[in-house]
C-alpha positions as CSV (number, residue, x, y, z in Angstrom):
1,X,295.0,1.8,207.0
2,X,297.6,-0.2,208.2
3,X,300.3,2.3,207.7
4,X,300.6,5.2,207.3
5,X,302.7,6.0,204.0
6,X,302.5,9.6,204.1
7,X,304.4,10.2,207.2
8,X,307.0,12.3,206.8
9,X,305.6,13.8,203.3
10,X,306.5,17.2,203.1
11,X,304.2,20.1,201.8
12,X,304.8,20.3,197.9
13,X,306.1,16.2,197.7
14,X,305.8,13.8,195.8
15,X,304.2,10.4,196.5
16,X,304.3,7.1,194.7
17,X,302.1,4.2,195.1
18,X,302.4,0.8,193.5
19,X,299.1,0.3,193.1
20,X,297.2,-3.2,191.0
21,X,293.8,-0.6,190.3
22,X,293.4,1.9,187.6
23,X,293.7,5.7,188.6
24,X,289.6,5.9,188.8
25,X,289.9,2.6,191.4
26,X,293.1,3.5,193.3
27,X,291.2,6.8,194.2
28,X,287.9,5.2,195.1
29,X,290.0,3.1,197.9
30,X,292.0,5.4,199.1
31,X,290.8,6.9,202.4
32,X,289.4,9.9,203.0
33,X,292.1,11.2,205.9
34,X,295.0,10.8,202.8
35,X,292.9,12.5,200.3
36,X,292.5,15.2,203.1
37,X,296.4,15.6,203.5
38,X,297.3,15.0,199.8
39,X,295.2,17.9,198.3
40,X,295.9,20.1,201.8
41,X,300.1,19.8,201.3
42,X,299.6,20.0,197.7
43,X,301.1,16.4,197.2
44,X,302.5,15.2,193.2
45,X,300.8,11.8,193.4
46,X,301.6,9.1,190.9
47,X,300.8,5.4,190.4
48,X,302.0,2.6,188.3
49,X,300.9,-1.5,188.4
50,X,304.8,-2.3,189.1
51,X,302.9,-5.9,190.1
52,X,301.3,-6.4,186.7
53,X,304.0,-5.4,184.6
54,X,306.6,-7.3,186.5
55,X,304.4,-10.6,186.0
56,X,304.1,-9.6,182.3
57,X,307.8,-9.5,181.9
58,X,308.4,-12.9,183.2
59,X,309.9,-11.3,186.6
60,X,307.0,-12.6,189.1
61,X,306.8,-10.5,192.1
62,X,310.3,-8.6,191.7
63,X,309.1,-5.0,191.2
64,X,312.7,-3.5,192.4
65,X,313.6,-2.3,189.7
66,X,310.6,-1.0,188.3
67,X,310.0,1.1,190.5
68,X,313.8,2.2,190.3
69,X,313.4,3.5,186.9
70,X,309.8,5.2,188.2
71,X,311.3,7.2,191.1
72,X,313.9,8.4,188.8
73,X,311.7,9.4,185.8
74,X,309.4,11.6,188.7
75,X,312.0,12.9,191.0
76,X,314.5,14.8,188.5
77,X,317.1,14.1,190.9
78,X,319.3,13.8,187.5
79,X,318.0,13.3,183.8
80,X,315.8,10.1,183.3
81,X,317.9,9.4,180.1
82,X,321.3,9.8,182.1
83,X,319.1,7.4,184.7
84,X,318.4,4.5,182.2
85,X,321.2,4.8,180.7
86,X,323.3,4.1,184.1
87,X,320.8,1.7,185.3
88,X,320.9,-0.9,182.2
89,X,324.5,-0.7,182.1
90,X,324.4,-1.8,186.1
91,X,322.2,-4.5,184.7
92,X,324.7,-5.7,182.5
93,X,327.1,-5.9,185.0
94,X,324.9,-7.5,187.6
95,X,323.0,-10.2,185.3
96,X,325.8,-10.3,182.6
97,X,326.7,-13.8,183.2
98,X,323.0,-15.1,184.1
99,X,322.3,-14.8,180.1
100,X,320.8,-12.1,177.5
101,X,317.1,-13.1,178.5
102,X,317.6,-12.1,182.0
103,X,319.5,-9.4,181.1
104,X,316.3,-8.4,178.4
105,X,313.9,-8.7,181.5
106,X,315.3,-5.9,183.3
107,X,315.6,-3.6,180.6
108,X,311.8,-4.0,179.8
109,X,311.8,-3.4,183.7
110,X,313.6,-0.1,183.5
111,X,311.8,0.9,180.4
112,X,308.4,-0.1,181.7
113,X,308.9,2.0,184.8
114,X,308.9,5.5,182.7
115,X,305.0,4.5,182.1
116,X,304.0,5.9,185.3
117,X,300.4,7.6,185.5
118,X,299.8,10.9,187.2
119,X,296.3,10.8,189.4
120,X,294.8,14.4,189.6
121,X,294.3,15.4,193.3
122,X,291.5,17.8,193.4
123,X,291.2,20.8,195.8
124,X,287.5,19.3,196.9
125,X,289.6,16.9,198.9
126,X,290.4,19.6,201.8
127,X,287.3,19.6,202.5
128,X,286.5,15.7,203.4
129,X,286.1,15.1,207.0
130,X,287.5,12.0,207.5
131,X,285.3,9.4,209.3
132,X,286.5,7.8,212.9
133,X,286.7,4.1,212.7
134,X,285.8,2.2,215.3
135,X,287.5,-0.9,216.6
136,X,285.4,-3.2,217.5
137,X,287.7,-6.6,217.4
138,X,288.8,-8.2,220.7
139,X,292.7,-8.4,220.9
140,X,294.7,-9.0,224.0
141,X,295.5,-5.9,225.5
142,X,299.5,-6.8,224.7
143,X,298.5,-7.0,220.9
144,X,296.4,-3.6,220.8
145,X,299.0,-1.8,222.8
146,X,302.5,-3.0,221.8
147,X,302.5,-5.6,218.9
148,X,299.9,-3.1,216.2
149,X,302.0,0.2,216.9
150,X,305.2,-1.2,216.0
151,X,304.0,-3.4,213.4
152,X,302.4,0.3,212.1
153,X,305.7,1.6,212.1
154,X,304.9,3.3,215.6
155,X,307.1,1.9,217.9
156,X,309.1,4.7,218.4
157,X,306.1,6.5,220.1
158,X,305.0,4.0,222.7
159,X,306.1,4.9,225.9
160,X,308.2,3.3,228.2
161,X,305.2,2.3,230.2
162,X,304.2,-0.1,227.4
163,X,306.5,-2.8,228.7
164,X,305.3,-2.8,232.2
165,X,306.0,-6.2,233.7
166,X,308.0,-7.1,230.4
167,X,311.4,-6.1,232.2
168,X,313.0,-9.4,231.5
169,X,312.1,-9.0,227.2
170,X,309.9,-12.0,227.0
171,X,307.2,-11.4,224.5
172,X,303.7,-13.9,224.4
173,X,304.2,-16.7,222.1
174,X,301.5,-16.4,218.6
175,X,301.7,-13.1,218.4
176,X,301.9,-13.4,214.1
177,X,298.4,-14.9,214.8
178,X,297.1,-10.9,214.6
179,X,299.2,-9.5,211.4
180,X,297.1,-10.1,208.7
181,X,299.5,-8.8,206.1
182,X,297.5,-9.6,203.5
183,X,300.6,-9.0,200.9
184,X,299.9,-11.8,198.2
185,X,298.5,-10.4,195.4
186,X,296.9,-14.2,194.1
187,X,296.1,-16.8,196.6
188,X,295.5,-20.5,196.1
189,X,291.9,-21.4,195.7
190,X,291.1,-25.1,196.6
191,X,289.1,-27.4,194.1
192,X,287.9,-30.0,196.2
193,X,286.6,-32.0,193.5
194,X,290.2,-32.8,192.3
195,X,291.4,-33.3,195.3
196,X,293.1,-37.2,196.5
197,X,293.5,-35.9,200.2
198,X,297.4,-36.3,200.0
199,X,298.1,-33.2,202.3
200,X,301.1,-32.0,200.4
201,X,300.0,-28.1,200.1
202,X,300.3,-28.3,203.7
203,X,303.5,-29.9,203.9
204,X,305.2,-27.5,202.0
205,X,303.5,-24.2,202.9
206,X,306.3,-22.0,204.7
207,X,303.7,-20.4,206.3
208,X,301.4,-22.6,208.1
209,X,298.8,-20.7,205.9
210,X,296.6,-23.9,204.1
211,X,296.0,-26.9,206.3
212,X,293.9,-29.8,206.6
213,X,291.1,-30.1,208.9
214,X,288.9,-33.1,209.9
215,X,285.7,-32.0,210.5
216,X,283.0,-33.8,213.1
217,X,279.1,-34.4,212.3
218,X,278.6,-31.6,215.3
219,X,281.8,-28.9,214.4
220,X,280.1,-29.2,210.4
221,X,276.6,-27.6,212.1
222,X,279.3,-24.2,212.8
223,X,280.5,-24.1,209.2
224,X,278.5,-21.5,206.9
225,X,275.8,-23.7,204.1
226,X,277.4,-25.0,201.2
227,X,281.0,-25.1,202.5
228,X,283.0,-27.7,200.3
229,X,284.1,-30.4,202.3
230,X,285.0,-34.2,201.1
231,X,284.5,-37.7,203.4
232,X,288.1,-38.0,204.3
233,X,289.9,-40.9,203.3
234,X,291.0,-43.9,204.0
235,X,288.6,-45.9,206.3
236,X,290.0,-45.1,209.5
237,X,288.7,-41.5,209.2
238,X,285.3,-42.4,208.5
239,X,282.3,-40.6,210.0
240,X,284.6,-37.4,209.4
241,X,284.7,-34.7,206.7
242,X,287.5,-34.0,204.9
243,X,288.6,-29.7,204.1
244,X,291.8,-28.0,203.3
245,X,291.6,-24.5,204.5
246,X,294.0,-21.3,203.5
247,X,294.3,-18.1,205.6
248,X,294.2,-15.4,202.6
249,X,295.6,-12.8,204.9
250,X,298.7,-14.5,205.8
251,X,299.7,-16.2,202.5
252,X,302.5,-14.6,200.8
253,X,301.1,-15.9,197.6
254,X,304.5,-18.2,196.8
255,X,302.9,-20.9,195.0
256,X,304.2,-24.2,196.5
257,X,301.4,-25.3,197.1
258,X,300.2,-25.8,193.9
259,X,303.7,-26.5,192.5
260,X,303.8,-30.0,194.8
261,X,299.9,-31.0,194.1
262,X,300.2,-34.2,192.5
263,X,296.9,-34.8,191.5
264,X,296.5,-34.9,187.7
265,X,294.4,-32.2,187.2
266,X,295.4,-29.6,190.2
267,X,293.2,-29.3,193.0
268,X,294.8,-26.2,194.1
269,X,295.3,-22.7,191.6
270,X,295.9,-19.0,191.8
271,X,292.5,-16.6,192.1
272,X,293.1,-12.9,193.4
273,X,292.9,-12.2,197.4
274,X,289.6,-10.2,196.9
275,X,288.0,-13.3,195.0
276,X,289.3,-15.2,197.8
277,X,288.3,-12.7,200.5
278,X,285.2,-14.8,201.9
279,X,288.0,-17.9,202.9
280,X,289.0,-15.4,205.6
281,X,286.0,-15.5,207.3
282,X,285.9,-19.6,206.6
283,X,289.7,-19.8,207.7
284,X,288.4,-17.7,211.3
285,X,285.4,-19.9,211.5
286,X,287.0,-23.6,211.3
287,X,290.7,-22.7,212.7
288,X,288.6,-21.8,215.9
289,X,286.0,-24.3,216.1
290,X,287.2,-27.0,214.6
291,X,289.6,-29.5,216.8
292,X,293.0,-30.8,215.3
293,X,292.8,-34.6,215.6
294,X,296.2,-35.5,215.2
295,X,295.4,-39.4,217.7
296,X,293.6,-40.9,215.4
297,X,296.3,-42.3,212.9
298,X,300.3,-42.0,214.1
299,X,301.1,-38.4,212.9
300,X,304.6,-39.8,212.9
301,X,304.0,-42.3,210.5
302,X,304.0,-40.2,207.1
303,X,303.5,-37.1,205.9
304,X,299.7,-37.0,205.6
305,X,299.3,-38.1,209.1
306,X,301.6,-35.0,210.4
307,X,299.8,-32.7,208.7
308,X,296.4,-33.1,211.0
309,X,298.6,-31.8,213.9
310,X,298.6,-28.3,215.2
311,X,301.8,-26.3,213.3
312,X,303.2,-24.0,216.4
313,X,305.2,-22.0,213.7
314,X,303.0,-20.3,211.8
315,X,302.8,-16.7,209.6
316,X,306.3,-15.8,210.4
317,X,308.0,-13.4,208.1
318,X,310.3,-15.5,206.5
319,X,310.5,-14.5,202.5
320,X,307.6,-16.0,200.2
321,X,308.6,-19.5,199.2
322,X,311.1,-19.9,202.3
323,X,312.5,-23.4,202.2
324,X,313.7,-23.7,205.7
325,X,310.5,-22.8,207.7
326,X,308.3,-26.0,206.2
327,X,310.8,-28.3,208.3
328,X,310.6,-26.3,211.7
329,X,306.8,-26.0,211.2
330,X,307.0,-29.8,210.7
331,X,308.8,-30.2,213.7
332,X,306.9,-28.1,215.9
333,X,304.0,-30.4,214.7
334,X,305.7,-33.6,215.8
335,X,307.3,-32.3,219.1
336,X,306.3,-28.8,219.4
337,X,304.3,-28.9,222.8
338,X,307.3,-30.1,224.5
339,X,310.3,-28.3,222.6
340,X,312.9,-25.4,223.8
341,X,314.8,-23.6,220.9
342,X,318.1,-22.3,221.3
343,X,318.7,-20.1,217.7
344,X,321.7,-19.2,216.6
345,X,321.3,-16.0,214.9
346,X,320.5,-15.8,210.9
347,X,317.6,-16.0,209.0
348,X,315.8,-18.2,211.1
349,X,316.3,-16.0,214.3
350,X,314.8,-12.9,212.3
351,X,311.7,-15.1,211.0
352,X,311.4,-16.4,214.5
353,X,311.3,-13.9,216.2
354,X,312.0,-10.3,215.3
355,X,309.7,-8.2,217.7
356,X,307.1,-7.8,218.2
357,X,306.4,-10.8,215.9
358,X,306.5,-14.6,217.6
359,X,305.4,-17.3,215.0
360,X,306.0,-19.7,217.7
361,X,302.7,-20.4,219.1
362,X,300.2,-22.3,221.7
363,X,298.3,-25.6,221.6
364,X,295.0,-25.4,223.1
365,X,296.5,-27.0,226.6
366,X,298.4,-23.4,226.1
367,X,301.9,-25.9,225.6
368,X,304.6,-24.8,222.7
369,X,307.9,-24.0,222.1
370,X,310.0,-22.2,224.6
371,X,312.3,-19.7,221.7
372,X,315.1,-17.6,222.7
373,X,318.3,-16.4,220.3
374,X,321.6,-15.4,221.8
375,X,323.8,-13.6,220.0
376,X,325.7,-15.5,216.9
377,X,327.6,-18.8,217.1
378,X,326.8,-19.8,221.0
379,X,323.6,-21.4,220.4
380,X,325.0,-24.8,221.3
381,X,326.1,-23.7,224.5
382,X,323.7,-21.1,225.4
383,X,320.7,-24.5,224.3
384,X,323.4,-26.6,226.7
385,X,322.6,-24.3,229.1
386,X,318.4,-24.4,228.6
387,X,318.9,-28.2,229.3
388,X,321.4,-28.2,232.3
389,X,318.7,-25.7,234.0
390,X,316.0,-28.0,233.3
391,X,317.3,-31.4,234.0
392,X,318.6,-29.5,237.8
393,X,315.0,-28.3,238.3
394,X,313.7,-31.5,237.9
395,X,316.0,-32.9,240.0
396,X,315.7,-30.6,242.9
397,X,311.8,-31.4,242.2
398,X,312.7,-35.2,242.7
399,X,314.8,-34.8,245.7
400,X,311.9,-32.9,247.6
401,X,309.1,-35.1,247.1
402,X,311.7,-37.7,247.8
403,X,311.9,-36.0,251.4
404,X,308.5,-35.3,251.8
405,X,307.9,-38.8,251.2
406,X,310.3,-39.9,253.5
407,X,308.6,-37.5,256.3
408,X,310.4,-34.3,256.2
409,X,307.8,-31.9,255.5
410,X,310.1,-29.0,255.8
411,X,311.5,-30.3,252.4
């Protein structure tokens, strides 16, 4: 229900769905208001598990081309053969040099994508009267008006009035907080008993996604019965529990985490987002009721330390695996409540901050970092400028209570 992917569908056309279920599944999820319009406009639909058969073939999550080769064996815009035939020898010229396995891989891409599987869409549908949900979450007003219809592909149809009082284009800070993409097909699952408390996962995540909490005799009465936890380690945390904690929605499902566990039998591995559904609730649970306590050891002092402070850059949109946005996030974790970013434009000025998403977020004392991006190679001067314009409104700050101190009360 987050999009909708029949928009713009015409009567008679053809729709194809990537889909991880079997026909009999993929029908039992979909929603009554696009069984409605499929059987009403006649709609071809079709599914394959580009996902499944891309992890088969050694590609990971690289369904491209795939689901190349599917839209040309369905859509007849020219002959399928003529289509494979074209496509492998663009193969060749692409992954040539990269070696005949690679090369092999994509062929067993483009073949595997002619195995598409027509889903019958019975005339019973038109007459399904779709339900009306009913929101019942609390969002800011800015998230439920502004930041869900563009991220819905909707922006277009807001109205000017949207942006009331947002004349100057700053957008709130934590907006990614609300996204929920949920696009990771596996998720890490953590297995506490293997677990030596190292906080590396959390290092590396490029998404702020798994983190570790200490956990207080009276924040453990808010956690659900049986929740794993450990008695953190070493002696200076003791009296507190010990839990590392992943957001399934927002993990992109890259894998560093358990790549960079150095235990020696993994206390982290891949389970499927519905098995791991019930550590959303647990993630929504101890991210709001459980405190960071980042005073107790110098988070400065190592790695493990830094990882008990607040990340203010989190769930951005950076690519699964990003290898940039672990050191910003550690950054914002060190000197985040007091930082002003001046972006020069490139991938980190679209992950940070491509509207209406703003992975730069709030501390509890509502302190962060103060983002803004100015066009391509200024950001030196334009962050020169941030700085002159704070160090003069300090100044002018000191030279008043300088004067009021002195007497002159019309300072």
């Amino acid at each position: 229900d987050k999009y909708d992917m029949l928009k713009g569908l015409k009567k008679g056309g053809t729709f194809l769905l990537n889909s991880i279920w079997n026909a009999e599944e993929t029908v039992n999820r979909l929603p009554d208001y696009m069984k409605k319009y499929l059987a009403e406009n006649e709609i071809k639909f079709y599914i394959i598990n580009a996902t499944e058969i891309a992890e088969e073939i050694g590609l990971g999550g690289r369904t491209n081309t795939i689901m190349q080769s599917t839209f040309f064996k369905i859509s007849g815009v020219i002959p399928y053969e003529l289509a494979v035939e074209q496509m492998k020898k663009a193969v060749v010229k692409s992954f040539g040099r990269k070696g005949e396995e690679i090369v092999k891989m994509n062929n067993a891409a483009i073949d595997k994508g002619g195995e598409v599987i027509r889903v019958e869409v019975p005339a019973e549908w038109k007459k399904l009267v779709p339900a009306k949900n009913v929101d019942t979450r609390v969002l800011p007003d800015f998230i439920r008006n502004v930041v869900e219809p563009i991220n819905a592909m909707k922006g277009d149809d807001l109205p000017v009035s949207a942006f009331i009082d947002r004349e100057d284009g700053t957008f709130p800070a934590g907006t990614t907080e609300y996204e929920k993409r949920g696009i990771a097909v596996t998720v890490p699952k953590w297995v506490h008993e293997n677990c030596i408390q190292c906080n590396q996962c959390a290092y590396v995540c490029p998404h702020a996604c798994i983190r570790p909490f200490l956990i207080d005799k009276e924040e453990m009465k808010n956690l659900p019965e049986g929740t794993p936890t450990l008695n953190a380690i070493p002696k200076s945390f003791d009296g507190l529990q010990f839990r590392i904690q992943l957001s399934p929605l927002d993990c992109t499902g890259c894998g560093n985490c358990i790549d960079v566990c150095p235990a020696k039998t993994k206390a982290l591995e891949f389970d499927t987002l519905d098995n791991q559904m019930d550590q959303d609730n647990l993630w929504n649970i101890i991210s709001k009721s459980v405190t960071y306590k980042d005073t107790i050891v110098p988070k400065e002092q190592n790695v493990k330390n830094s990882q008990f402070a607040q990340p203010l850059f989190e769930f951005s949109g950076a690519c699964s695996g990003c290898g940039e946005t672990p050191y910003i996030k550690l950054v914002t974790q060190l000197y985040g409540d007091r930082m002003m970013v001046a972006n020069a434009t490139g991938c980190s000025s679209i992950y940070g901050g491509s509207a209406p998403s703003t992975p730069y977020t709030v501390n509890a004392k509502g302190e962060g970092p103060a983002w803004a991006n100015s066009l391509f190679e200024d950001n030196a001067e334009y962050g020169f400028g941030m700085a002159t314009g704070v160090s003069k409104l300090r100044n002018r700050i000191a030279e008043r209570m300088d004067q009021i101190i002195k007497g002159d009360f019309n300072a």
